[in-house]
C-alpha positions, 0 to 999 in steps of 0.5 A, a space after each residue: 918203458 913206454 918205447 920198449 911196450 910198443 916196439 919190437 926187438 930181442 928179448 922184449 919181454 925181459 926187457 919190459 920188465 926190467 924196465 917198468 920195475 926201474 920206473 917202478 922203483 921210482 915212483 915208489 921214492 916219490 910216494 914215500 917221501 909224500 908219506 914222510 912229509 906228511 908224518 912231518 907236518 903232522 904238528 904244525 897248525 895249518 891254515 886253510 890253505 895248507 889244509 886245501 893243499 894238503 887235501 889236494 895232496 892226499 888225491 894224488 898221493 892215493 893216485 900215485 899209489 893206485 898206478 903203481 898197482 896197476 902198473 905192477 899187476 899189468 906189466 910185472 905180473 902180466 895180469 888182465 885189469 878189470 875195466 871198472 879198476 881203470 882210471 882214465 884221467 887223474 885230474 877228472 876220475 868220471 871220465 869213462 871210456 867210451 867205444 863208439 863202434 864207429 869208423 874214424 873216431 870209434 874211443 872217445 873219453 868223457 861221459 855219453 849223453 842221452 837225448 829225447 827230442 820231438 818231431 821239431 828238433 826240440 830237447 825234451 830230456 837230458 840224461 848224463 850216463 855216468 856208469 850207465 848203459 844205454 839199455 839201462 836210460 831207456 824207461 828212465 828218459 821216456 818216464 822223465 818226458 810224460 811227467 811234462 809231455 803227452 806221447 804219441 810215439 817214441 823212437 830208439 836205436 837198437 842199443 837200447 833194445 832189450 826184452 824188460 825195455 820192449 815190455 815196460 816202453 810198449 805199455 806206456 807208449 802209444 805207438 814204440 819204434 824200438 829195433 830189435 838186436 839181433 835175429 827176429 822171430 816172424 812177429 817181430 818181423 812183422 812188427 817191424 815191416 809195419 808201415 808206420 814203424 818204418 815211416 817213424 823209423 826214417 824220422 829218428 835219422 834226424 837226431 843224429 843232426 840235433 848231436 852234430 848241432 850240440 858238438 858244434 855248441 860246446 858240448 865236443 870238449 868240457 873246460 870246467 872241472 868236476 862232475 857238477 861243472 860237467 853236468 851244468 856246462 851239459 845243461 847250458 849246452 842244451 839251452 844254447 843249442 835250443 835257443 840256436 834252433 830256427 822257428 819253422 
């Protein structure tokens, strides 16, 4: 099935079909002889082991059930999935996808993780962004650093622009460097012609090492399961890395 969706050839679109309901059909004998199985040992007395399987089997089955949907609605019935209905790991269901926007390697699959670091390199603040948008951590993150820390400045990229963040980060920030997305009126130009900003605005480059640096710290792959694991194996990523991080 997966052949005929990426090639070519005659009568293509028949033939996808054809296929993916034979495959279809399928998957829908193994999701019924789930649903018989389950009926059976509804009069036995499980053991937590069991119990656990059967736990384990209710997950795949629900799976099983859901991508035979999708794979009907998609291929069968040639309709557009919503993003938010896909899934793109079974055995980790957080896992988003990420578009990086970048040349090279521009999709990755897993979590963003945002980052607020001081003029030395240090990681002031974590956040992992599940379900979350960049412009959507921006107060957040600089909140969470002034509980713990005085700020004279604040340094953003431009995803994080928009006019709520200006507004509310300008009121809580001596001095924001917070680029505007898309085309600037004469104010913002000036804004943004500023010395200071520029010179701060060179500054933030620097976070781009401190993201190499926790990759290089386990944080490019995550071998533990669940999103708890996920967000204390990100946490002791933070601490290997800052501890790695040479005094001045």
């Amino acid at each position: 099935m997966g052949k005929i969706v990426h090639g070519g050839g005659k009568r293509k679109h028949q033939r996808v079909k054809k296929a993916t309901n034979k495959y279809l059909s399928a998957t829908r004998i193994i999701s019924n002889k789930i649903k018989l199985l389950k009926k059976e040992i509804e009069f036995i007395k499980l053991t937590p082991l069991l119990l656990s399987l059967l736990e384990e089997l209710n997950y795949y089955e629900q799976m099983l059930d859901k991508h035979i949907d999708l794979v009907e609605r998609r291929l069968v019935k040639e309709e557009t999935i919503p993003h938010e209905e896909k899934i793109f790991s079974i055995y980790e269901p957080y896992t988003e996808w990420i578009n990086k926007g970048k040349s090279g390697n521009r999709i990755e699959l897993g979590l963003k993780i945002a980052i607020c670091t001081d003029q030395y390199g240090f990681i002031l603040h974590h956040r992992v962004m599940k379900k979350e948008q960049d412009v959507e951590v921006a107060v957040p993150i600089i909140e969470a650093v002034l509980e713990k820390h005085n700020l004279e400045s604040a340094s953003f990229d431009k995803g994080f622009w928009s006019k709520e963040n200006f507004k509310k980060l300008n009121e809580i920030v001596p001095i924001l460097v917070l680029p505007k997305k898309g085309k600037r009126n004469f104010a913002e130009n000036q804004r943004e012609g500023e010395k200071k900003f520029k010179q701060l605005r060179k500054k933030h480059s620097t976070v781009e090492s401190n993201i190499n640096m926790l990759e290089h710290h386990g944080l490019n792959r995550c071998p533990d399961k669940g999103i708890k694991h996920f967000k204390n194996y990100t946490a002791l990523g933070i601490v290997a890395y800052g501890t790695a991080i040479p005094s001045g």
